[in-house]
PyMOL Python script that loads the backbone (N, CA, C, O; Angstrom):
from pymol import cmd

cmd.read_pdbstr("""\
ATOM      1  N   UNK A   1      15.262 -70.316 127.821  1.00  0.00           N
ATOM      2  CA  UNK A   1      16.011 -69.937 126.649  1.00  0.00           C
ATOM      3  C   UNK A   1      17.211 -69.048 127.018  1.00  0.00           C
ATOM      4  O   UNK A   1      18.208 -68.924 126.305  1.00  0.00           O
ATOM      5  N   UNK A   2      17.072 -68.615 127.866  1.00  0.00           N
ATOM      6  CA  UNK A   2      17.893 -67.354 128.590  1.00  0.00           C
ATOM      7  C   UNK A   2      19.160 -68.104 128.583  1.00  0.00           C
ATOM      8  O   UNK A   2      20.093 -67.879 127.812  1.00  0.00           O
ATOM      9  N   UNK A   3      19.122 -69.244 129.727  1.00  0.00           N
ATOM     10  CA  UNK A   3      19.942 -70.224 130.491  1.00  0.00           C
ATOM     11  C   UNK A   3      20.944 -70.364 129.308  1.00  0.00           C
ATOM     12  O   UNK A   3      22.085 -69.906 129.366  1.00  0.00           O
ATOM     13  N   UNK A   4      20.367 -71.124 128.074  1.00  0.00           N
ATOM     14  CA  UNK A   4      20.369 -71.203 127.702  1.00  0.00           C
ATOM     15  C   UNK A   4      22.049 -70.739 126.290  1.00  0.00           C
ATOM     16  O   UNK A   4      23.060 -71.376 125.994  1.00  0.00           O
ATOM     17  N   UNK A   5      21.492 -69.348 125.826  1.00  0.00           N
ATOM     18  CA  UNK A   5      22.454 -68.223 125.435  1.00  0.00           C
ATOM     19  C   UNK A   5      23.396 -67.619 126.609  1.00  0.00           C
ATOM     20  O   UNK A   5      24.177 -66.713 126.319  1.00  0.00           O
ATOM     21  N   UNK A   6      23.342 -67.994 127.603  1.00  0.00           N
ATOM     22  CA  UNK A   6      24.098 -67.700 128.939  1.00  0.00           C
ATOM     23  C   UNK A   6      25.559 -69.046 128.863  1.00  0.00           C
ATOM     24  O   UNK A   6      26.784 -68.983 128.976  1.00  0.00           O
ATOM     25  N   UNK A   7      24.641 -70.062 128.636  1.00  0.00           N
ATOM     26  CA  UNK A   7      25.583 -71.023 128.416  1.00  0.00           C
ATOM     27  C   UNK A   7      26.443 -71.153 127.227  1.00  0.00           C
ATOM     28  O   UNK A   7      27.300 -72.009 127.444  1.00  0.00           O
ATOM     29  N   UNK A   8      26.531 -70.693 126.190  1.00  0.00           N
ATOM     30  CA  UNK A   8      26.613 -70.594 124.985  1.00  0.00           C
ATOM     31  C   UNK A   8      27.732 -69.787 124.901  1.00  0.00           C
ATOM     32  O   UNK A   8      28.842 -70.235 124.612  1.00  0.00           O
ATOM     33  N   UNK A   9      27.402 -68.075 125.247  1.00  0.00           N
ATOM     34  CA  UNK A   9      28.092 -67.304 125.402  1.00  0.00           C
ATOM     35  C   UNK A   9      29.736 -67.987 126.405  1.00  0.00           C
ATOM     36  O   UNK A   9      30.867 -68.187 125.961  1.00  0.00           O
ATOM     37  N   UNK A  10      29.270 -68.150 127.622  1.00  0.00           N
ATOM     38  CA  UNK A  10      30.653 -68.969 128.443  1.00  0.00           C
ATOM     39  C   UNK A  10      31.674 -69.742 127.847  1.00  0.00           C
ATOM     40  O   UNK A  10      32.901 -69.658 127.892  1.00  0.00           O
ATOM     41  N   UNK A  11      30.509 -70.894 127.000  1.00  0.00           N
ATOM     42  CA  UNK A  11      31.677 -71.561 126.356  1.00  0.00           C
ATOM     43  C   UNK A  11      32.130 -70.965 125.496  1.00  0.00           C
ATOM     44  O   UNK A  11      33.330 -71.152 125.292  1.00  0.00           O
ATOM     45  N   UNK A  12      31.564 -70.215 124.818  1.00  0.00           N
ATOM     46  CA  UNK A  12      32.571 -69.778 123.591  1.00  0.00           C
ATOM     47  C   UNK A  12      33.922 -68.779 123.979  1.00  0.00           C
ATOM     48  O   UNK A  12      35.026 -68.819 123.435  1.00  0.00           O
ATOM     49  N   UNK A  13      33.382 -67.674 125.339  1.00  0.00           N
ATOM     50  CA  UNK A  13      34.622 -66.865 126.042  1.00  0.00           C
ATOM     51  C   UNK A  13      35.684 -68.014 125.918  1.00  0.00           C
ATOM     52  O   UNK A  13      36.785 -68.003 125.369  1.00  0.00           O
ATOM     53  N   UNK A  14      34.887 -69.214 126.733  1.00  0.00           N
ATOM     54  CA  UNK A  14      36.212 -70.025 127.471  1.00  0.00           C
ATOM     55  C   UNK A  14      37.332 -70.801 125.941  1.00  0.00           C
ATOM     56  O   UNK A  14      38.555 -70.940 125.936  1.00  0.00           O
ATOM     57  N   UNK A  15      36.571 -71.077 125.091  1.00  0.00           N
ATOM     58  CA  UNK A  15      37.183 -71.580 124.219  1.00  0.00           C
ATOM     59  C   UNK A  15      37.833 -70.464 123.454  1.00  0.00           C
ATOM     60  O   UNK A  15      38.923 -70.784 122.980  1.00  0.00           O
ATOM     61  N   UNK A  16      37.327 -68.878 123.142  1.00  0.00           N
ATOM     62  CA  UNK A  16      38.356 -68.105 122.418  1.00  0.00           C
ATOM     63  C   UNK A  16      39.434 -67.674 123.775  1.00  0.00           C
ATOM     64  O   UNK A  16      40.412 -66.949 123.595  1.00  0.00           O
ATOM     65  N   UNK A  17      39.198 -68.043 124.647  1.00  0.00           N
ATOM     66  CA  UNK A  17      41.089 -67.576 125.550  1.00  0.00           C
ATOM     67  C   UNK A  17      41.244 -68.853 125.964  1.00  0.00           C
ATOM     68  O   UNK A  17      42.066 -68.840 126.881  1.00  0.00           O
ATOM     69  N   UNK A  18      40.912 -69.810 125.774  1.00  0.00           N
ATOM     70  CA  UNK A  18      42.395 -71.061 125.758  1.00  0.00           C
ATOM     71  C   UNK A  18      42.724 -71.141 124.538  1.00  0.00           C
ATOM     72  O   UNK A  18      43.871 -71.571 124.418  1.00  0.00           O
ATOM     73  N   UNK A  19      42.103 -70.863 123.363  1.00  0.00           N
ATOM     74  CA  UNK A  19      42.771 -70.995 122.199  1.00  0.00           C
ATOM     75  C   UNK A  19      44.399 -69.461 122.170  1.00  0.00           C
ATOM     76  O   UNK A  19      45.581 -69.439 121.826  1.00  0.00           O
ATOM     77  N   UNK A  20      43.541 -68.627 122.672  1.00  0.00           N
ATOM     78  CA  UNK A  20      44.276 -67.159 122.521  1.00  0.00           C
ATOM     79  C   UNK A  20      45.361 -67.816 123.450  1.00  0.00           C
ATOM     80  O   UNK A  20      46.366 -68.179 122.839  1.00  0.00           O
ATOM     81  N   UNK A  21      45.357 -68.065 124.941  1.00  0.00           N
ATOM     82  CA  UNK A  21      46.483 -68.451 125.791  1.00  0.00           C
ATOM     83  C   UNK A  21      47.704 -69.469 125.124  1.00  0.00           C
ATOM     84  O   UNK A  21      48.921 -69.436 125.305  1.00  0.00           O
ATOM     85  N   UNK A  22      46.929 -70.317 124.344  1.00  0.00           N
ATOM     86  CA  UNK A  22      47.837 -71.937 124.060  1.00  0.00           C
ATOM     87  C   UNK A  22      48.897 -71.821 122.988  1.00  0.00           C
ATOM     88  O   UNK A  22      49.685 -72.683 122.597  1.00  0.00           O
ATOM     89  N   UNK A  23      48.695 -70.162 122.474  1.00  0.00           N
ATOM     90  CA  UNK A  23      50.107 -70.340 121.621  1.00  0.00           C
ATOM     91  C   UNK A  23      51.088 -69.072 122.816  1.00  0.00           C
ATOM     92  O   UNK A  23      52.256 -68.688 122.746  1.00  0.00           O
ATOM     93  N   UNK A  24      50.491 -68.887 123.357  1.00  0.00           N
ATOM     94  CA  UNK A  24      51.799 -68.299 124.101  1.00  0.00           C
ATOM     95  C   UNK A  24      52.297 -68.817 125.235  1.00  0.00           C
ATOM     96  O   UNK A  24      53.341 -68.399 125.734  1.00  0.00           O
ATOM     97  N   UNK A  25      51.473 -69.929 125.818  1.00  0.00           N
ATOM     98  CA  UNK A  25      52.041 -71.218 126.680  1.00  0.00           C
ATOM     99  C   UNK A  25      52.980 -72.080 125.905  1.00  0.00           C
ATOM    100  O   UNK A  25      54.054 -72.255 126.481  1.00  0.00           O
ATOM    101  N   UNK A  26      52.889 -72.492 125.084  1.00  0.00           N
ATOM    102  CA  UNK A  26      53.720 -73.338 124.143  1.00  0.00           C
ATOM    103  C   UNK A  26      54.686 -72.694 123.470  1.00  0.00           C
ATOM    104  O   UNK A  26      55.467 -73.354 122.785  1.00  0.00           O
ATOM    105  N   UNK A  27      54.779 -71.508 123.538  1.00  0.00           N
ATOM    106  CA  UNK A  27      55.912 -70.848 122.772  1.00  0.00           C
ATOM    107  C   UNK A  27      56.966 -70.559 124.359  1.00  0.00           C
ATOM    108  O   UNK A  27      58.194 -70.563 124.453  1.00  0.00           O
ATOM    109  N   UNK A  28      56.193 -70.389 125.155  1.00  0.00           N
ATOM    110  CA  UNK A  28      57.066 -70.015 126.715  1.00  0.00           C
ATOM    111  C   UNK A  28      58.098 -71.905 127.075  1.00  0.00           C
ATOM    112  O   UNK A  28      59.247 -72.184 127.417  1.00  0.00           O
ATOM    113  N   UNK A  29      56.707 -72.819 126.700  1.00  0.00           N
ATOM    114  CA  UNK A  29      57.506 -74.159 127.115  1.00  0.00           C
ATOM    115  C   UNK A  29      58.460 -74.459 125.936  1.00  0.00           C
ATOM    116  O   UNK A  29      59.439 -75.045 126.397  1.00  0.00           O
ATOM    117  N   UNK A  30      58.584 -74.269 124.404  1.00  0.00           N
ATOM    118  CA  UNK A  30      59.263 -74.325 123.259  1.00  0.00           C
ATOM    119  C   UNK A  30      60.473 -73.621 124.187  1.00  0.00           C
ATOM    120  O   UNK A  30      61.101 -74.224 125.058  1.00  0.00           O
ATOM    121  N   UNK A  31      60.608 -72.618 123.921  1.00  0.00           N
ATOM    122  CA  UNK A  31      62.023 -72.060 124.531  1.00  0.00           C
ATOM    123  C   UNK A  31      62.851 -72.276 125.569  1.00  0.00           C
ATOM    124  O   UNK A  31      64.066 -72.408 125.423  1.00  0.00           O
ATOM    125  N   UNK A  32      62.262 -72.326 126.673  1.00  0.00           N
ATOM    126  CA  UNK A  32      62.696 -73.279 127.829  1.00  0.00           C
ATOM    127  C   UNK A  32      63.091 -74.711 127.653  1.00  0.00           C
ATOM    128  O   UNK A  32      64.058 -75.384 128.010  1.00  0.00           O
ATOM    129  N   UNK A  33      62.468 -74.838 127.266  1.00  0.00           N
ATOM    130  CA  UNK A  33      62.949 -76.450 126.810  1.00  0.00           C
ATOM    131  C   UNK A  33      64.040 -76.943 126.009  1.00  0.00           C
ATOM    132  O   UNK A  33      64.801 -77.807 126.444  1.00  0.00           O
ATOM    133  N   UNK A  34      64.187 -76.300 124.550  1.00  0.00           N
ATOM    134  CA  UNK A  34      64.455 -76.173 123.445  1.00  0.00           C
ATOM    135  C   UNK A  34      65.275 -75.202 123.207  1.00  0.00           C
ATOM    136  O   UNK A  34      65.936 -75.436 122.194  1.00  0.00           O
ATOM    137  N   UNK A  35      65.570 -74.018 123.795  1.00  0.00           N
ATOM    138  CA  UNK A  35      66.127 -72.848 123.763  1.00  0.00           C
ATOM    139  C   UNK A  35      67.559 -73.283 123.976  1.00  0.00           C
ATOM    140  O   UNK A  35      68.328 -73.032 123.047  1.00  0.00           O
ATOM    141  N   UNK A  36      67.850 -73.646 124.610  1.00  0.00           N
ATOM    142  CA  UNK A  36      69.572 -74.184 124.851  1.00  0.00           C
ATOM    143  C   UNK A  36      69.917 -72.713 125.751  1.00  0.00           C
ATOM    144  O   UNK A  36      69.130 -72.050 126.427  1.00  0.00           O
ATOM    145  N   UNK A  37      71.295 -72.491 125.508  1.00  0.00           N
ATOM    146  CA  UNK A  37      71.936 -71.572 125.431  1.00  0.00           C
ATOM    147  C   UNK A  37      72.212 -70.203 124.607  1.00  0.00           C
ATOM    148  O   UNK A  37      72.716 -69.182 125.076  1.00  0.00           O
ATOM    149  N   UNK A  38      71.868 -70.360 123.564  1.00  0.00           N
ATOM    150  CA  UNK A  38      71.576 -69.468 122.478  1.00  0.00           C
ATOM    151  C   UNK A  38      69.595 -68.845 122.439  1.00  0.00           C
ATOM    152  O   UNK A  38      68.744 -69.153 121.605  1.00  0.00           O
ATOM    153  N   UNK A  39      69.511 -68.324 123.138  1.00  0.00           N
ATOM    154  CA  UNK A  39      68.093 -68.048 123.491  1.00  0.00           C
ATOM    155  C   UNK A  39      68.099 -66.637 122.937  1.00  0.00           C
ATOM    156  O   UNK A  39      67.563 -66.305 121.880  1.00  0.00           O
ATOM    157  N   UNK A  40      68.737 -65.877 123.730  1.00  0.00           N
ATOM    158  CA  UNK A  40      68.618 -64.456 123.306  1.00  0.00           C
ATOM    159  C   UNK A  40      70.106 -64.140 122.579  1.00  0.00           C
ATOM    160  O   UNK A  40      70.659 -63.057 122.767  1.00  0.00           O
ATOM    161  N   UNK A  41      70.717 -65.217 121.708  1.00  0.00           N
ATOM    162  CA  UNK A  41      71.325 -64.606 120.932  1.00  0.00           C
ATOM    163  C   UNK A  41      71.907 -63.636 120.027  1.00  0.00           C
ATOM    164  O   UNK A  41      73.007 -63.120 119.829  1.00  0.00           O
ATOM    165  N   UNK A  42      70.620 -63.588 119.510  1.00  0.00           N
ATOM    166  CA  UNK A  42      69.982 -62.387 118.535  1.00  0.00           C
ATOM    167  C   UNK A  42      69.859 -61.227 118.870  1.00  0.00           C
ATOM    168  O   UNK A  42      70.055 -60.184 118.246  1.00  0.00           O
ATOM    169  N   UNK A  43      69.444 -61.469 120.125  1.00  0.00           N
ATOM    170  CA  UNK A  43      68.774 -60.354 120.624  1.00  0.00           C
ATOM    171  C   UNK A  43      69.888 -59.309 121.040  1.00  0.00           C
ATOM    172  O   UNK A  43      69.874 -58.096 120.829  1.00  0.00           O
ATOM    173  N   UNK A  44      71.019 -60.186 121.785  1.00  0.00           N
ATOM    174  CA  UNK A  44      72.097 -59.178 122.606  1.00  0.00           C
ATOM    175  C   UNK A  44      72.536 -59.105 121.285  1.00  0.00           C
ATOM    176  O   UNK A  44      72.524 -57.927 120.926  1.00  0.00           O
ATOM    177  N   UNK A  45      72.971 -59.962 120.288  1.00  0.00           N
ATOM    178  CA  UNK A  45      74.044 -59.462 118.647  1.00  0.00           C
ATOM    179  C   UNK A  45      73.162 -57.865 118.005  1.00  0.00           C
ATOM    180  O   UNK A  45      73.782 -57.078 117.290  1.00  0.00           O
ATOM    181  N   UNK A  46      71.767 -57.629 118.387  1.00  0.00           N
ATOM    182  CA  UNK A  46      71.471 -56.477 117.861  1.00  0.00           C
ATOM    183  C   UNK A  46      71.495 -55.390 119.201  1.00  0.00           C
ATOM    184  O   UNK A  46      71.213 -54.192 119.168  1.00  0.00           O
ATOM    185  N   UNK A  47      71.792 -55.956 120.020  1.00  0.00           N
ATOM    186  CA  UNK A  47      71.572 -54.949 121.238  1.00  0.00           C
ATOM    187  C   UNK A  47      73.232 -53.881 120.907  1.00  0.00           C
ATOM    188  O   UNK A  47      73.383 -52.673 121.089  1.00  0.00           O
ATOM    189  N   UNK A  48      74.172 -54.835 120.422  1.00  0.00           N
ATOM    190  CA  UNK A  48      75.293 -54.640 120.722  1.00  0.00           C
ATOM    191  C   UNK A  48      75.416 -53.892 119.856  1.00  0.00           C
ATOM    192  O   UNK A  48      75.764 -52.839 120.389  1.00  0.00           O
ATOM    193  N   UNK A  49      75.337 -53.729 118.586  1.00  0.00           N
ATOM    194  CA  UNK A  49      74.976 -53.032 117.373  1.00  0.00           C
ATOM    195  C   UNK A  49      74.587 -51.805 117.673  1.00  0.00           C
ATOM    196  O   UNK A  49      75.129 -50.753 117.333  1.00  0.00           O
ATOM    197  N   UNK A  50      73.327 -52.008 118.527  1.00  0.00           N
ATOM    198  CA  UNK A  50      72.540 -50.759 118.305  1.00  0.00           C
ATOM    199  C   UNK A  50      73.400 -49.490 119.620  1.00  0.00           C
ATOM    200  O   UNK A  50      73.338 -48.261 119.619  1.00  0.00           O
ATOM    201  N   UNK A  51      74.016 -50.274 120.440  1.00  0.00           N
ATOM    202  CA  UNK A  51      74.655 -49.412 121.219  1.00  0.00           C
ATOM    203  C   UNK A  51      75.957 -47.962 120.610  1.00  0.00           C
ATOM    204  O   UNK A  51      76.090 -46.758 120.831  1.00  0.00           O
ATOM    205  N   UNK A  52      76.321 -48.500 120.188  1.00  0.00           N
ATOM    206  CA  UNK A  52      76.946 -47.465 119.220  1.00  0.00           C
ATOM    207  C   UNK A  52      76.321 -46.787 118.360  1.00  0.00           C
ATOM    208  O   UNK A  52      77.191 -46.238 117.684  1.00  0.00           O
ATOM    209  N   UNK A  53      75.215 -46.471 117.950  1.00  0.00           N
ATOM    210  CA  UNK A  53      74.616 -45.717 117.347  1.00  0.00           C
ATOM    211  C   UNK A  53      74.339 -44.622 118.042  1.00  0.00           C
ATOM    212  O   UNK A  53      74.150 -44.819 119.242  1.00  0.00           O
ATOM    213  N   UNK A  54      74.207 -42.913 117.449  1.00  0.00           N
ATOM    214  CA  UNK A  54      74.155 -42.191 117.831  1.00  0.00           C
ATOM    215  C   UNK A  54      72.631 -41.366 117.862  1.00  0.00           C
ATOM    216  O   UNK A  54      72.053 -41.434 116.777  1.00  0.00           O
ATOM    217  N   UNK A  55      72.017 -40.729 118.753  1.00  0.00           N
ATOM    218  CA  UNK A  55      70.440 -40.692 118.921  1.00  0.00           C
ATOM    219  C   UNK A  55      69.959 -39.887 117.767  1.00  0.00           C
ATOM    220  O   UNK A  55      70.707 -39.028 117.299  1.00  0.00           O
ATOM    221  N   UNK A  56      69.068 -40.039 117.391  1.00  0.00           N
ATOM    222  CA  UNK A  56      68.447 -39.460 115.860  1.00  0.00           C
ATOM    223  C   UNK A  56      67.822 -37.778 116.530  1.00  0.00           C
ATOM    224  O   UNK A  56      66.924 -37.999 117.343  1.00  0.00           O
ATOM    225  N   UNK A  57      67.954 -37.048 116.449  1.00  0.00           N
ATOM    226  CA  UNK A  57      67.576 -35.288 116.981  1.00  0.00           C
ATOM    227  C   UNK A  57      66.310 -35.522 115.911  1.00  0.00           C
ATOM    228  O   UNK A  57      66.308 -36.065 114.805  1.00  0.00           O
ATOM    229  N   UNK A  58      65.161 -34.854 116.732  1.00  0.00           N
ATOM    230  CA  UNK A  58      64.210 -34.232 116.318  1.00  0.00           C
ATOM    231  C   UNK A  58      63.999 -32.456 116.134  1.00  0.00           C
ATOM    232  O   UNK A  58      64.410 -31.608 116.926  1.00  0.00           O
ATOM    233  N   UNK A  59      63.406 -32.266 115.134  1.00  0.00           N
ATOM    234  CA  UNK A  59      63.249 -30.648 114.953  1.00  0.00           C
ATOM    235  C   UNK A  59      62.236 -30.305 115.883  1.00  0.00           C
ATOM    236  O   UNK A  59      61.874 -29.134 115.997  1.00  0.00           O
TER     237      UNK A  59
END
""", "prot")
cmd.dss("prot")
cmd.show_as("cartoon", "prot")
cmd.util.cbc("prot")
cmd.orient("prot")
């Protein structure tokens, strides 16, 4: 019976982290693939933004 819940337990690890892994494999191959040139678009248009801002002082 042991063997058993031993086996049970495994598969289920193995099936909650390929499920957990398979959206962040597919989001890594989506972008690469699919991403073009405009990938981090966004990202530098707020980088650029945020550079001119001046640092917020704490009390």
């Amino acid at each position: 019976m042991i063997p058993f819940f031993t086996d049970l337990t495994l598969l289920a690890l193995c099936v909650v982290g390929i499920t957990a892994l398979m959206g962040s494999i597919s989001q890594f191959i989506a972008v690469k693939l699919f991403g073009g040139k405009k990938v981090f678009h966004f990202v530098d248009k707020s980088k650029s933004f945020q550079e001119n801002w001046s640092p917020v002082k704490r009390r």
